[in-house]
C-alpha positions in Angstrom: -20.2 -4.9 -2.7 -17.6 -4.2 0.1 -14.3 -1.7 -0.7 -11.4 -1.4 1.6 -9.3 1.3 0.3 -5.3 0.1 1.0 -3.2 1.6 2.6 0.6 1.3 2.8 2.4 1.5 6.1 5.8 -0.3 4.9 7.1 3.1 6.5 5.0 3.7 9.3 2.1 6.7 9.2 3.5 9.5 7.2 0.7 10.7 4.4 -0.7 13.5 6.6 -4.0 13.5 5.5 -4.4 10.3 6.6 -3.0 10.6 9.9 -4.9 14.1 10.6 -8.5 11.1 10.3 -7.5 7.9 11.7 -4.2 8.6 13.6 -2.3 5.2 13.4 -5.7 3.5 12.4 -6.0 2.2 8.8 -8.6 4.1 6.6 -11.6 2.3 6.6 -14.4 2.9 3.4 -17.1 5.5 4.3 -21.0 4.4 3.3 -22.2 5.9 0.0 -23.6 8.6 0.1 -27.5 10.1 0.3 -26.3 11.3 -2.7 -25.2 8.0 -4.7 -27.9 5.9 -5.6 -28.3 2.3 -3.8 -28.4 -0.7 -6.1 -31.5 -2.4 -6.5 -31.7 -6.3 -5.7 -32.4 -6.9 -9.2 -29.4 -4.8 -10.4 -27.1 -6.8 -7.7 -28.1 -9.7 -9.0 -27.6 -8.8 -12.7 -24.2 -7.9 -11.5 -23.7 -11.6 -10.2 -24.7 -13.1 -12.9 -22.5 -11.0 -15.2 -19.7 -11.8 -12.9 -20.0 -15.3 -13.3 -20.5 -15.8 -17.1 -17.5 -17.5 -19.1 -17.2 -15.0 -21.4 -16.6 -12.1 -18.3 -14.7 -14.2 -16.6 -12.1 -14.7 -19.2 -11.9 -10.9 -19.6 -11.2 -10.0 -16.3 -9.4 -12.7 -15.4 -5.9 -11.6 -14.1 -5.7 -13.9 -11.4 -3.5 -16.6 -13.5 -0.5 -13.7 -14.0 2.6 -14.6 -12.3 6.2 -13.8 -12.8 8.2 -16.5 -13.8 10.1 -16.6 -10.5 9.3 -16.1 -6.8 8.5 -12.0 -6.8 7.6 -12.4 -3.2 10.3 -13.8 -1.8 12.9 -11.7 -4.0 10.8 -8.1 -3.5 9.1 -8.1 -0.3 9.1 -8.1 3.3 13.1 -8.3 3.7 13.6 -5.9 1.5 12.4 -3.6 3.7 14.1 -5.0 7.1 17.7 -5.3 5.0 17.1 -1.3 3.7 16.5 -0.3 7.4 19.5 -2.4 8.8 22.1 -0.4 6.3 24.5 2.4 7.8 22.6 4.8 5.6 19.1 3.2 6.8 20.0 2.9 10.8 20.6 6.9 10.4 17.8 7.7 8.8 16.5 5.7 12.0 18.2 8.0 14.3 17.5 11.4 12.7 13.8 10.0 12.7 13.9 9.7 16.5 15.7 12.7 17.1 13.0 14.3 16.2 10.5 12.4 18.0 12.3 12.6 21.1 12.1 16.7 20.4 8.7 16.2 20.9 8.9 13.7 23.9 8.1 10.8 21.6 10.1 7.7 21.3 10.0 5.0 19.4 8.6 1.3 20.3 10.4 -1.3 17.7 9.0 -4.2 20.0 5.8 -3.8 18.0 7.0 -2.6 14.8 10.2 -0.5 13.4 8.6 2.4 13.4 5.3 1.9 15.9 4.9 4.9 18.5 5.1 3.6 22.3 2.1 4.9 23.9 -0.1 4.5 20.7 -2.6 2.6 19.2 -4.6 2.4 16.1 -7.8 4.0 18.2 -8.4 7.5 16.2 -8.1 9.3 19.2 -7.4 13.0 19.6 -3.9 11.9 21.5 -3.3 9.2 18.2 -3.9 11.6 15.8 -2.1 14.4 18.1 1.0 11.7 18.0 1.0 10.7 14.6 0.8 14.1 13.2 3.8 14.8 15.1 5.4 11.4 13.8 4.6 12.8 9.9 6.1 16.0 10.9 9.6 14.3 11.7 9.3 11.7 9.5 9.0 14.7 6.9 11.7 16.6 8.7 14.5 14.0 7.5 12.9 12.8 4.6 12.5 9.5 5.9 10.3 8.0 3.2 12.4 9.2 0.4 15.5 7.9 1.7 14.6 5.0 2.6 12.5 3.8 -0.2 15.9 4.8 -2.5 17.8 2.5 -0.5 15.1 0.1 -0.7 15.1 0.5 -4.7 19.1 0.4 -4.3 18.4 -3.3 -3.0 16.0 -4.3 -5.3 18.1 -2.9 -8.3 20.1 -6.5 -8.9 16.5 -8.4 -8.4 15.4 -6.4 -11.3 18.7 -6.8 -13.3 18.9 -10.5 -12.6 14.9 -11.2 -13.9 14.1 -8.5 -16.0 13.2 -10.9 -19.2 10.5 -12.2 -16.5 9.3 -8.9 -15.1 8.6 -7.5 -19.0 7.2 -11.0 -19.6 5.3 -10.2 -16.6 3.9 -6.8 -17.7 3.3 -7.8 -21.2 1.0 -10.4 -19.5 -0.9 -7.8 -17.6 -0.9 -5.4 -21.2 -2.2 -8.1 -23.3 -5.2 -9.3 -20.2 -5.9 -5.2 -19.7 -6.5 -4.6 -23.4 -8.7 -7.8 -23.4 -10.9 -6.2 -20.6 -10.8 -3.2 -22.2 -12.2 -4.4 -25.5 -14.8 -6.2 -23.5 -16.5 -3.1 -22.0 -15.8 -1.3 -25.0 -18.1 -4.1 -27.4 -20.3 -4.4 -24.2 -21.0 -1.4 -22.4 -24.7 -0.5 -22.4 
């Protein structure tokens, strides 16, 4: 079994103990541990074959959840481009760079709105040198904070206009969750 932890760049770097590790590079699993015990073969496959009974699979199936309209076009991507192309977005923007230009920085939005010229997502002692300094401004001007509340500003008549979906939505994901739930509950060994 593979993990790939996520991690959210809709702003650029700016969680500094990220970019203090991988610079501008995405976080990438690390190996268990000596110290966590390797599954057997036969446990693996006991864990495929659990996976793949009917009764499992209709507990943990979540897949089938949508939201009666089209979240992704109404929530994402855009949403992000429209919050950085306000007044109050573009100046967030400039203070941003101010500050990078401080430092001898300056931005490269050819690549990415808030992408670093000179960078890459090698975890280099110049990346990580760089992005620290990008977190440091980005924290300077609050840059996540603003900009995700003008983000939520947007999405604000998205919500209004389909909340009877969106609590339709959750109360989908409530009911499956408990289902799960009461699964391991009756079946954990």
């Amino acid at each position: 079994m593979h993990f790939e932890p996520v991690s959210d760049r809709r702003y650029g770097v700016w969680f500094e103990p990220e970019a203090e590790r991988y610079g501008y590079g995405l976080p990438v699993a690390e190996p268990p541990s000596e110290a966590t015990p390797a599954l057997s073969d036969a446990q693996l496959a006991e864990i495929e074959e659990c996976a793949t009974e009917d009764e499992v699979v209709r507990a943990f199936n979540f897949e089938g959840i949508r939201p009666g309209f089209d979240y992704a076009e109404a929530m994402t991507g855009r949403l992000s481009d429209d919050a950085f192309a306000t007044s109050e977005g573009r100046q967030v923007f400039a203070e941003w760079e101010e500050c990078l230009a401080e430092h001898g920085l300056q931005r490269n939005p050819s690549v990415s709105p808030t992408n670093i010229r000179g960078t890459s997502l090698e975890p280099s002692e110049q990346n990580i040198r760089v992005a620290l300094l990008d977190v440091s401004c980005k924290a300077e001007v609050d840059f996540v904070a603003r900009l995700a509340a003008i983000e939520a500003e947007l999405q604000a008549p998205v919500i209004a206009e389909h909340l009877r979906e969106l609590e339709e939505w959750r109360q989908e994901y409530d009911t499956a969750l408990d289902a799960a739930r009461t699964y391991l509950r009756e079946n954990a060994e």
